[in-house]
KEVO-309538 format. One record per atom (N, C-alpha, C): residue number from 1; residue in one letter; atom name; x, y, z. Coordinates in steps of 0.02 Angstrom, whole numbers. Layout:
<recs>
(NUM a CA (X Y Z));
...
</recs>
This chain:
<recs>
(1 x N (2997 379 -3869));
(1 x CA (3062 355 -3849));
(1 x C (3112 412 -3858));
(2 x N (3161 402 -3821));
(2 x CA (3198 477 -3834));
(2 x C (3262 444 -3811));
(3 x N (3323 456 -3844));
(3 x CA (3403 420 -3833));
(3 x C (3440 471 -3888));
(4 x N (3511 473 -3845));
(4 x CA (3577 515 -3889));
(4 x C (3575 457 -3937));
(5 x N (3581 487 -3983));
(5 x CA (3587 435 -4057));
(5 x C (3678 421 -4068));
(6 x N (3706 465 -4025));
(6 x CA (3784 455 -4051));
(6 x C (3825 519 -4038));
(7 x N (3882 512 -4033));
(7 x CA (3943 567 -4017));
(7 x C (3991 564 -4105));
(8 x N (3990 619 -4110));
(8 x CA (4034 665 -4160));
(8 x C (4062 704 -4121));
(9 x N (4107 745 -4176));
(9 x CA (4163 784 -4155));
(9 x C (4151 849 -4185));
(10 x N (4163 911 -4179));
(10 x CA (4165 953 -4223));
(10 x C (4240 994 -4210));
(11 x N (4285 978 -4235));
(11 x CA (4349 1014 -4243));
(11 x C (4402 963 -4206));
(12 x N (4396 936 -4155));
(12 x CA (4430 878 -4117));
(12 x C (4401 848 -4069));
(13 x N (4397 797 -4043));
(13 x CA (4370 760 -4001));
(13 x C (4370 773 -3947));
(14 x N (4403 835 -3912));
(14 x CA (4382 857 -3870));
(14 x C (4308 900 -3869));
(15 x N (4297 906 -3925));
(15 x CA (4236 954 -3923));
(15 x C (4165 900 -3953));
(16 x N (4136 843 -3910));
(16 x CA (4111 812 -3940));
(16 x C (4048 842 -3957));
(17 x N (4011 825 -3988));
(17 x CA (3927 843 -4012));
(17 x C (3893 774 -4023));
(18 x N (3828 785 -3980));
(18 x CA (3769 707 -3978));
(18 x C (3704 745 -4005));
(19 x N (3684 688 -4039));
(19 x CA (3621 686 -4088));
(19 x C (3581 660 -4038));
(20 x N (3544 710 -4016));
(20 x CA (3475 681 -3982));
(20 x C (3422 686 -4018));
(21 x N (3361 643 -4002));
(21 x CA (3288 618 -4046));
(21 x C (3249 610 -4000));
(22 x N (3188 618 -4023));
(22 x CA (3121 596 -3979));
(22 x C (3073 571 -4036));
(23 x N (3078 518 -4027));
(23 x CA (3027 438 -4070));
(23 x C (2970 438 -4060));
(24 x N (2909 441 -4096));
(24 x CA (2852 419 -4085));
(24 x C (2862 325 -4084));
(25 x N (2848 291 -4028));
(25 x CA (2850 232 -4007));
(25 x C (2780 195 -4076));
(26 x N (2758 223 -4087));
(26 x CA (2714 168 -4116));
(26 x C (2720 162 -4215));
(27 x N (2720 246 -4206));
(27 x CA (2752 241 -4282));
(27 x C (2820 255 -4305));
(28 x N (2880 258 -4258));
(28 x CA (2953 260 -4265));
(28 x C (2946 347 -4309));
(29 x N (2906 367 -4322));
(29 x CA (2937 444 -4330));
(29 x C (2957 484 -4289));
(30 x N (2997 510 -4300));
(30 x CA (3053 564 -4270));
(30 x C (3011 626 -4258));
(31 x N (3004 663 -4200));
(31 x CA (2963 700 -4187));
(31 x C (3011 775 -4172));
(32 x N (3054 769 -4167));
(32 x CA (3104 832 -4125));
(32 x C (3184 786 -4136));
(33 x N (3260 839 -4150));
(33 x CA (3314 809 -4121));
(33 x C (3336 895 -4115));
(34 x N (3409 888 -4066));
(34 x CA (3416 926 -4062));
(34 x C (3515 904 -4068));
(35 x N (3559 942 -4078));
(35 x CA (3620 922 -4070));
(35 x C (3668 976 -4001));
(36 x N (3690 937 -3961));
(36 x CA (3749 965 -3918));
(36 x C (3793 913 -3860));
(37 x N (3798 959 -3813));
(37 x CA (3842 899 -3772));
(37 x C (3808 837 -3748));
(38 x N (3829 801 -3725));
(38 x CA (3777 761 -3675));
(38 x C (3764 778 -3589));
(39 x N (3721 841 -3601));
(39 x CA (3730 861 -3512));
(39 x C (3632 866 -3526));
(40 x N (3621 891 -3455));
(40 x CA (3550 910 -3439));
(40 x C (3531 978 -3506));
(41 x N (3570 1015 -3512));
(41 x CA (3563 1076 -3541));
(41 x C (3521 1049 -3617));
(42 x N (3552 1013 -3657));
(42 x CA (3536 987 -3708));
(42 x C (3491 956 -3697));
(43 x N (3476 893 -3663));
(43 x CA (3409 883 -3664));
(43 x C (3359 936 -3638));
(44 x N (3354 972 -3602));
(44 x CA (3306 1020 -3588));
(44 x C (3298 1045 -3636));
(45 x N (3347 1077 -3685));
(45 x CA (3346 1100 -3758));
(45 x C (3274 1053 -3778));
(46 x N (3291 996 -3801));
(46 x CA (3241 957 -3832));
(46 x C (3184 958 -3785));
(47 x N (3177 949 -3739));
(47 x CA (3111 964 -3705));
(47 x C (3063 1042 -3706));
(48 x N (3117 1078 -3714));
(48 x CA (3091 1154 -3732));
(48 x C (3040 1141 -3801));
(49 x N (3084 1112 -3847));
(49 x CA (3053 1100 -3922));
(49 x C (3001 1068 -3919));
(50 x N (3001 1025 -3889));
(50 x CA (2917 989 -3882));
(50 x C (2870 1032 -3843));
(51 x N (2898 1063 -3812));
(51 x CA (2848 1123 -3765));
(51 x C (2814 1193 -3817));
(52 x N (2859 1201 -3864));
(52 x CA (2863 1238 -3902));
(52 x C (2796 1227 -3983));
(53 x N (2815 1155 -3978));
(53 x CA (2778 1117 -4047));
(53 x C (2721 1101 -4009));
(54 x N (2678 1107 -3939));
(54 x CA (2643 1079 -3917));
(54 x C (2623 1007 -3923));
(55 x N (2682 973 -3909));
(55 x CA (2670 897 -3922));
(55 x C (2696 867 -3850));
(56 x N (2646 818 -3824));
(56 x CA (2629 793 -3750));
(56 x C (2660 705 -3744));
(57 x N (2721 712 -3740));
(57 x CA (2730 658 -3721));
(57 x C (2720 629 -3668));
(58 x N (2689 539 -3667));
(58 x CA (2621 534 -3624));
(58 x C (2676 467 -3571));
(59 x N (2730 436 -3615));
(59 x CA (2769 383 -3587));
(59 x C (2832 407 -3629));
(60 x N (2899 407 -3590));
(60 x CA (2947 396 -3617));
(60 x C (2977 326 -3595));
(61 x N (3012 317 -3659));
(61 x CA (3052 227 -3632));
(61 x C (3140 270 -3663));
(62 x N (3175 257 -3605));
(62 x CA (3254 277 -3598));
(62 x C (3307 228 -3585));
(63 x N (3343 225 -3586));
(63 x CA (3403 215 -3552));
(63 x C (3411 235 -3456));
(64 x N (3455 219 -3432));
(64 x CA (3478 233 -3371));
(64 x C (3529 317 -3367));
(65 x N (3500 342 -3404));
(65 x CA (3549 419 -3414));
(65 x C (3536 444 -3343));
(66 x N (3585 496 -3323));
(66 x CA (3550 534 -3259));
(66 x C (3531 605 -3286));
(67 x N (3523 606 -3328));
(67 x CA (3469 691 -3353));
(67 x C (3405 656 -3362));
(68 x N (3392 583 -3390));
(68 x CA (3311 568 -3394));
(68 x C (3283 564 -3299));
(69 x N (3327 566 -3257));
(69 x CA (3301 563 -3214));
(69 x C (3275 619 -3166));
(70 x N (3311 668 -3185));
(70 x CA (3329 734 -3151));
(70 x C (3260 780 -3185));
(71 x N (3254 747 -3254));
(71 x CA (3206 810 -3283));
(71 x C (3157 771 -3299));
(72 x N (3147 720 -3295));
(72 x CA (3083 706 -3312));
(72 x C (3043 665 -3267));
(73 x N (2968 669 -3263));
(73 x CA (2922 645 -3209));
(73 x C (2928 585 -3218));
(74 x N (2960 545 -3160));
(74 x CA (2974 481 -3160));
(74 x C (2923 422 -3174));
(75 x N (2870 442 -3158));
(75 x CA (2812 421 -3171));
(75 x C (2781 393 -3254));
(76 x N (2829 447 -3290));
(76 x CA (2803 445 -3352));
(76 x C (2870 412 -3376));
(77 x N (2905 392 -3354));
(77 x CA (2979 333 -3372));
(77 x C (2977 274 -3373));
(78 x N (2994 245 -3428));
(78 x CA (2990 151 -3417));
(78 x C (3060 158 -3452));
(79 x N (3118 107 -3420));
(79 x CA (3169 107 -3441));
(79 x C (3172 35 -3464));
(80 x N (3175 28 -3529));
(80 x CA (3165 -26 -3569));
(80 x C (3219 -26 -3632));
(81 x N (3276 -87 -3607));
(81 x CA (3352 -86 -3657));
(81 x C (3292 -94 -3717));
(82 x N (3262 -156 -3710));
(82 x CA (3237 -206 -3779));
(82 x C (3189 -150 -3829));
(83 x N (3137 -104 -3778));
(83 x CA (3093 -65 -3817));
(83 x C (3143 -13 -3857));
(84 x N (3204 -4 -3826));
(84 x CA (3259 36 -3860));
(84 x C (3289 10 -3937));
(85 x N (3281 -52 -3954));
(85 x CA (3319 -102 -4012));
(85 x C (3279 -43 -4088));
(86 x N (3242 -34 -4082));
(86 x CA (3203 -9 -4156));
(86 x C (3235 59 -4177));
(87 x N (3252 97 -4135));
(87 x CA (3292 163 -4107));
(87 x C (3349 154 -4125));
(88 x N (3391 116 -4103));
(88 x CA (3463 87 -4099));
(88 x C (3482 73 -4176));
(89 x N (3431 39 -4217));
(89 x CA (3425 16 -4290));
(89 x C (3453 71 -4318));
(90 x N (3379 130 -4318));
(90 x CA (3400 196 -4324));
(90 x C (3474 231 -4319));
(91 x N (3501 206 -4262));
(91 x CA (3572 262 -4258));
(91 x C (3628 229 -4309));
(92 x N (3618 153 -4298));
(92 x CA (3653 103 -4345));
(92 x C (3651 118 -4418));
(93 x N (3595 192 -4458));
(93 x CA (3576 173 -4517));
(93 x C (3620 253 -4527));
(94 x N (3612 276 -4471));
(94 x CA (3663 335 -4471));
(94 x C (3718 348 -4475));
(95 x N (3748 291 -4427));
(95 x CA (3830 296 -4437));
(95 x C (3866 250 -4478));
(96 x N (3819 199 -4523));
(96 x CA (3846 178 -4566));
(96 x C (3838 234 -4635));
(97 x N (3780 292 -4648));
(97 x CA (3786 313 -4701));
(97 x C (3829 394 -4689));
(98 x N (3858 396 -4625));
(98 x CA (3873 472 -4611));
(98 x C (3931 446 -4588));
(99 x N (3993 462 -4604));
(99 x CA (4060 489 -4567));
(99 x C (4062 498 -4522));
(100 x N (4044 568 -4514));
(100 x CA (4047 604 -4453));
(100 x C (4045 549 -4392));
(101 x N (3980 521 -4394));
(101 x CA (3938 485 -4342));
(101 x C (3960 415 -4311));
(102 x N (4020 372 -4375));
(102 x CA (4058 330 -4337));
(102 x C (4057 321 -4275));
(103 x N (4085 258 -4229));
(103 x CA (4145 285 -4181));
(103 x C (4204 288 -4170));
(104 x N (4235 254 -4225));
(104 x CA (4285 267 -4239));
(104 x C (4303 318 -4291));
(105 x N (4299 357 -4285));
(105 x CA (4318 419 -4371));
(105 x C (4384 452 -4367));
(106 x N (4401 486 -4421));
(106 x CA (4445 522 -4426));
(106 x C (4412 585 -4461));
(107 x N (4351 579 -4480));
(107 x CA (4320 644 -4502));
(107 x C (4272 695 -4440));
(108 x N (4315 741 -4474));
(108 x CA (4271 787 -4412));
(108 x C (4259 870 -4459));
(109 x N (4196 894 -4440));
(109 x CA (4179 924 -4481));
(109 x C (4201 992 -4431));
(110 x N (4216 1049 -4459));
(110 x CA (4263 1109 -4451));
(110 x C (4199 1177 -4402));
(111 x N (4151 1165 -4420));
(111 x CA (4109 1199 -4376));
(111 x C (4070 1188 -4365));
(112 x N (4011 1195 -4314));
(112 x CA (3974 1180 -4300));
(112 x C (3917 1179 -4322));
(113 x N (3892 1234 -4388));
(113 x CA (3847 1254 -4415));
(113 x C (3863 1199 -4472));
(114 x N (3901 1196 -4490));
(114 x CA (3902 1131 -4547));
(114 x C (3901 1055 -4520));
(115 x N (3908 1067 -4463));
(115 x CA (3905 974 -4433));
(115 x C (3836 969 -4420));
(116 x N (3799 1021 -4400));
(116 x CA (3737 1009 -4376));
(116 x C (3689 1007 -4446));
(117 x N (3704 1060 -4509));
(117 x CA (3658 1041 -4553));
(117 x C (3671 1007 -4598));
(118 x N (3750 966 -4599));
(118 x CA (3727 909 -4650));
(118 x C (3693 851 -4615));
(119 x N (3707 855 -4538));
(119 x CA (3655 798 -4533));
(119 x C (3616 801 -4531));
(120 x N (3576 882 -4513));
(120 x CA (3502 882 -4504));
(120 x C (3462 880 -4591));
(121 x N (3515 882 -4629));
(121 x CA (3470 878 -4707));
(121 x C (3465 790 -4719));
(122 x N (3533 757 -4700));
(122 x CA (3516 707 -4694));
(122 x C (3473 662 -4639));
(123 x N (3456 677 -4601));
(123 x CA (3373 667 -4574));
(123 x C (3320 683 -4600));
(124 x N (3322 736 -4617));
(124 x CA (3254 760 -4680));
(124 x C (3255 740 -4722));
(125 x N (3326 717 -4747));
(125 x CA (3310 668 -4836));
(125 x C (3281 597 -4801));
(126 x N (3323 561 -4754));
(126 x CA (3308 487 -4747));
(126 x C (3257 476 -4717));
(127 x N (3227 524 -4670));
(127 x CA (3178 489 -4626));
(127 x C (3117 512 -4646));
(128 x N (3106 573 -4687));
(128 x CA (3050 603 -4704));
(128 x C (3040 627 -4799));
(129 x N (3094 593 -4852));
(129 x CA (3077 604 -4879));
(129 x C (3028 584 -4932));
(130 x N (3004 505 -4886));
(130 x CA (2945 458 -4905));
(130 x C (2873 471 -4884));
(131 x N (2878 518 -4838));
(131 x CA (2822 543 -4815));
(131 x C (2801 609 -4852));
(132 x N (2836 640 -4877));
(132 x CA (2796 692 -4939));
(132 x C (2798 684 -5001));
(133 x N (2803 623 -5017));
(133 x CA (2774 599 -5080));
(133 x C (2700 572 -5085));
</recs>
């Protein structure tokens, strides 16, 4: 499964930044995210990374975005709101424990290198730090 998890800001809201993910559908682990605008560019970003990690995604389930349509083999698309709900949990567990990630905020983090790695430590603490124990 693969969905923008959410819009932040980094310096003002004109400059938004989205948390993208790619879900293993059966065991909800997080396989790849990547953070930037919401255009084609960024997701290709994340598609590079899976190209990169040699990992073959076999079905994606999306949303109605027009970059899942443009870049990816339609064939391998099922656009499913409901298969989306487990995902959605996920972003819900985010922007209630992160600021930033609200949608309503008044916090906005000052550069970009710091917006991207406190959340990317907080993904590595929450989502993976039960798995190396």
């Amino acid at each position: 499964m693969c969905r923008a998890a959410g819009r932040s800001y980094v310096g003002k809201k004109k400059q938004p930044r989205w948390l993208w993910w790619v879900e293993d559908a059966v065991t909800g682990e997080i396989i790849a995210f990547v953070f930037g605008r919401r255009t084609h560019q960024t997701f290709r970003h994340l598609l590079s990374l899976l190209e990169q990690a040699k990992i073959e995604v076999i079905r994606w389930i999306t949303d109605s975005w027009w970059a899942y349509f443009d870049c990816l083999d339609q064939r391998l698309r099922l656009v499913r709101k409901a298969a989306l709900q487990g995902l959605e949990r996920k972003h819900l567990t985010l922007r209630t424990r992160l600021k930033r990630l609200t949608r309503r905020t008044i916090c906005f983090s000052k550069s970009v290198a710091v917006h991207d790695t406190t959340i990317g430590l907080f993904i590595n603490q929450f989502f993976f730090a039960d798995q190396r124990s």
